[in-house]
LUMLUM-658031 format. One line per field, with one value per residue: residue number from 1; residue in three letters; chain; x, y, z of N, C-alpha, C in turn. Coordinates in Angstrom, 2 decimals. Atoms other than C-alpha are relative to their C-alpha. Layout:
<drendrens>
resi: [NUM  ...];
resn: [ALA  ...];
chain: [A  ...];
n.x: [X  ...];
n.y: [Y  ...];
n.z: [Z  ...];
ca.x: [X  ...];
ca.y: [Y  ...];
ca.z: [Z  ...];
c.x: [X  ...];
c.y: [Y  ...];
c.z: [Z  ...];
</drendrens>
This chain:
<drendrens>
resi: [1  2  3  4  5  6  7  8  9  10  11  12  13  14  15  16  17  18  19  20  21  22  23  24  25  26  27  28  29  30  31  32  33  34  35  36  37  38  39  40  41  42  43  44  45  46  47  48  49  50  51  52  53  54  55  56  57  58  59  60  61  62  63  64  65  66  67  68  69  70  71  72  73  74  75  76  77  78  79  80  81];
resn: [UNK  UNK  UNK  UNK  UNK  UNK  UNK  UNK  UNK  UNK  UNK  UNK  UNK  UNK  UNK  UNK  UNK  UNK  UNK  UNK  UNK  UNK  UNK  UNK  UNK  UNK  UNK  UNK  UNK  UNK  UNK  UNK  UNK  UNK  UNK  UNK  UNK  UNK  UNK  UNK  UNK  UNK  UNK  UNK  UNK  UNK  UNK  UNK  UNK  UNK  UNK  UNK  UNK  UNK  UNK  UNK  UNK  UNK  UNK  UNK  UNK  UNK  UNK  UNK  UNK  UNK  UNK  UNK  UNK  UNK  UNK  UNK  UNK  UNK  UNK  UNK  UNK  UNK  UNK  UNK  UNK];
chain: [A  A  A  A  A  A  A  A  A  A  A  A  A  A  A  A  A  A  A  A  A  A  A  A  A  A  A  A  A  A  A  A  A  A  A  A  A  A  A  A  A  A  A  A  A  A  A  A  A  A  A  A  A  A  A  A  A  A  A  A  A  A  A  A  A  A  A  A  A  A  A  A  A  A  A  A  A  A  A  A  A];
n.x: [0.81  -0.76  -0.56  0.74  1.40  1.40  -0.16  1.31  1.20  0.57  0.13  1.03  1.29  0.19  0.55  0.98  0.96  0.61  1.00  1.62  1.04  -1.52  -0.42  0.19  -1.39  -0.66  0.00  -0.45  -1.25  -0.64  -0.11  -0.91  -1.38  -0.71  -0.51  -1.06  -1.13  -0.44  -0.34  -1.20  -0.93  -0.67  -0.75  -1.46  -0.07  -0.43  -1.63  -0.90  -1.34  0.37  1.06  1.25  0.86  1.62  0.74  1.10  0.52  -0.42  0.66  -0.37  -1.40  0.03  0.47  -1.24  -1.06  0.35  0.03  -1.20  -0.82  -0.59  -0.56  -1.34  -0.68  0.02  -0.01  1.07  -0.52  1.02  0.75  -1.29  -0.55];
n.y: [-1.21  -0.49  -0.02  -0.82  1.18  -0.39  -1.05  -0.21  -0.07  -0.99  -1.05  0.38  0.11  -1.66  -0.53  0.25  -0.10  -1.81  -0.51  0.37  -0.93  -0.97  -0.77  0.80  0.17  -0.80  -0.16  1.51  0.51  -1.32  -0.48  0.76  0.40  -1.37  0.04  1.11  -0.92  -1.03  0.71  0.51  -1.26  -0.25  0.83  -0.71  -1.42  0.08  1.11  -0.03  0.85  1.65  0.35  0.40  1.39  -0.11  1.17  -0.34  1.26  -0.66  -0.92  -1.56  -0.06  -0.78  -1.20  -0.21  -0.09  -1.61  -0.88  0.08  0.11  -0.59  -1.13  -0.36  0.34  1.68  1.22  0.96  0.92  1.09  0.62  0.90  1.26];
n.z: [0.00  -0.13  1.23  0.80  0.36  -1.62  -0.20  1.27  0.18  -1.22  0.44  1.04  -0.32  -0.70  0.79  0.30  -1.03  0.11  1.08  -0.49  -0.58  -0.49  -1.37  -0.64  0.09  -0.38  -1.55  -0.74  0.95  -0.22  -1.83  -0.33  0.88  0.08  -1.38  -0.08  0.81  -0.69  -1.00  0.17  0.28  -1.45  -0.23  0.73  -0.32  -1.88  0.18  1.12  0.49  -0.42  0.95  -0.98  0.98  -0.25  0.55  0.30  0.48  1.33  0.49  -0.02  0.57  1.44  -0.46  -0.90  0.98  0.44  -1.29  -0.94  1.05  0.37  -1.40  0.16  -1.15  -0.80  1.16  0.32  0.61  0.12  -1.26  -0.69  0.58];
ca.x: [0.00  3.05  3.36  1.87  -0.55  -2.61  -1.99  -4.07  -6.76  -7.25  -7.26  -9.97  -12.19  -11.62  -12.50  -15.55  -17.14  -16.43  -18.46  -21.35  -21.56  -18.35  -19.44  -19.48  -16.18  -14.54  -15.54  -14.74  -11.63  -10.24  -10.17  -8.86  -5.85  -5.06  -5.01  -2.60  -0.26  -0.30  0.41  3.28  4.78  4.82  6.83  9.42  9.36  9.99  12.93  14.89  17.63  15.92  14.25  10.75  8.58  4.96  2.58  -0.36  -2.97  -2.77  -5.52  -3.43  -0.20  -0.90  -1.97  1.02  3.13  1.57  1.94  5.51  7.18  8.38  9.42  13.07  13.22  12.70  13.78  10.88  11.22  8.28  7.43  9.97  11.72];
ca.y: [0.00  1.91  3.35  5.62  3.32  2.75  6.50  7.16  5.38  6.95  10.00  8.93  7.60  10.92  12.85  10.84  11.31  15.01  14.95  13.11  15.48  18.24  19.42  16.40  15.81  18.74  18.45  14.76  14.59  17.91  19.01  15.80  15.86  19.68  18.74  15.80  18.36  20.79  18.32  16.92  20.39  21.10  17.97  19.31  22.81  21.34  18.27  20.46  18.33  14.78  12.45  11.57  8.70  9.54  6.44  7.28  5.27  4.46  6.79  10.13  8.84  10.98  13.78  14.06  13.34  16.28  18.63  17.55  17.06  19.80  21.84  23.13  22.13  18.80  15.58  13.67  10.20  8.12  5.71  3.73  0.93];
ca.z: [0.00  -0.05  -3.64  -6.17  -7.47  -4.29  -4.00  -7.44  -6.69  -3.15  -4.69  -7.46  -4.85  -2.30  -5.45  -6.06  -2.45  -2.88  -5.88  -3.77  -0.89  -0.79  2.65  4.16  2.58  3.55  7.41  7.54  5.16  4.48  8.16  9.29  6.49  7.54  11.19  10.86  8.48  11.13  14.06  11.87  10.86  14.80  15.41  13.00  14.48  18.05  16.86  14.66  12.61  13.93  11.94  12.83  10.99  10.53  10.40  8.84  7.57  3.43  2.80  3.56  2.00  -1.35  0.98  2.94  -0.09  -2.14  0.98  1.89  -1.65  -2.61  1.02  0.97  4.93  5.28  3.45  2.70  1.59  0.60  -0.38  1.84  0.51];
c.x: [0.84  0.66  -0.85  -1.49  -1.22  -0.32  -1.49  -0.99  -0.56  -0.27  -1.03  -1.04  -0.27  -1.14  -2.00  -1.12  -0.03  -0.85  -1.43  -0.36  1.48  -0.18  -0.07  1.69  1.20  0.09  0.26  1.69  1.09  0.41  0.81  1.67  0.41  0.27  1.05  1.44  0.28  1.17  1.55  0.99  0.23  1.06  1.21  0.30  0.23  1.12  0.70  1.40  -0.27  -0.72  -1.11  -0.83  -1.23  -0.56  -1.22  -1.21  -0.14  -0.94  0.43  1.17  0.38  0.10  1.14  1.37  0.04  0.60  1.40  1.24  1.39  0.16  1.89  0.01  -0.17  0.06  -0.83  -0.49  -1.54  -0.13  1.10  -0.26  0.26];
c.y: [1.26  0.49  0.94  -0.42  -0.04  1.24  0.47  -0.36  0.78  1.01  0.37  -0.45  1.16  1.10  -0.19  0.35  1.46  0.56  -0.24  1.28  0.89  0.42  -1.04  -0.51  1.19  0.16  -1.25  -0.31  0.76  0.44  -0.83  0.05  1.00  0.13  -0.65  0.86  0.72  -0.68  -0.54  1.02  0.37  -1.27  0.06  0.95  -0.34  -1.41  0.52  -0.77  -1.09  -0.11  -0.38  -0.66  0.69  -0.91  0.90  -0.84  -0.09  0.99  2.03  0.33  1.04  1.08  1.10  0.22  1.35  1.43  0.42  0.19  0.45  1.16  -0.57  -0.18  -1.32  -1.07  -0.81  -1.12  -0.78  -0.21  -0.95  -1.36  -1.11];
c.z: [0.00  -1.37  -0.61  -0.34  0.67  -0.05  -0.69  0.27  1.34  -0.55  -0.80  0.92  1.35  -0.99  -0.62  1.17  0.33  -0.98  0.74  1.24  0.30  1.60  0.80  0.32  0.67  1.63  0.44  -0.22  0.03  1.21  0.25  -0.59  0.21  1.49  0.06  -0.68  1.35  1.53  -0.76  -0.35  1.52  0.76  -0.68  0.60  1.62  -0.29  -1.11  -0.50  0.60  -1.00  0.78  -1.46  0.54  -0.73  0.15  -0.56  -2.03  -0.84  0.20  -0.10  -0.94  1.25  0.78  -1.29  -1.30  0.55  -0.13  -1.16  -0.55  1.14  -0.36  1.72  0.78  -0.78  0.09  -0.71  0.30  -2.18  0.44  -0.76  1.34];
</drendrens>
């Protein structure tokens, strides 16, 4: 579950349950995936220069990997080998 692939279709069936009800999605999904960002950007911002593993579950792999990609302060390696 650890790969692009999986990734895609999460993303395709996210997309689809925001088509069925967006505000449902946005206060169940959205919210959740902007809390977990924030909580993991304060775990950087309080262990500067440590590494820190974030287990997530595989539905907010893409989400995280989107997010995290392309930041100039943190090396971000997925999907682990």
């Amino acid at each position: 579950f650890n790969n692009f692939e999986v990734d895609n279709l999460v993303k395709k069936k996210q997309q689809y349950l925001e088509d069925l009800n967006p505000r449902v999605q946005s206060l169940i999904w959205t919210s959740r995936n902007q809390l977990m960002i924030f909580r993991i950007q304060k775990a950087i911002q309080e262990n500067p220069g440590k590494k820190i593993l974030c287990t997530v579950g595989m539905e907010h792999n893409y989400m995280l990997y989107d997010f995290f990609k392309d930041s100039d302060d943190i090396e971000f390696i997925y999907p682990i080998k």
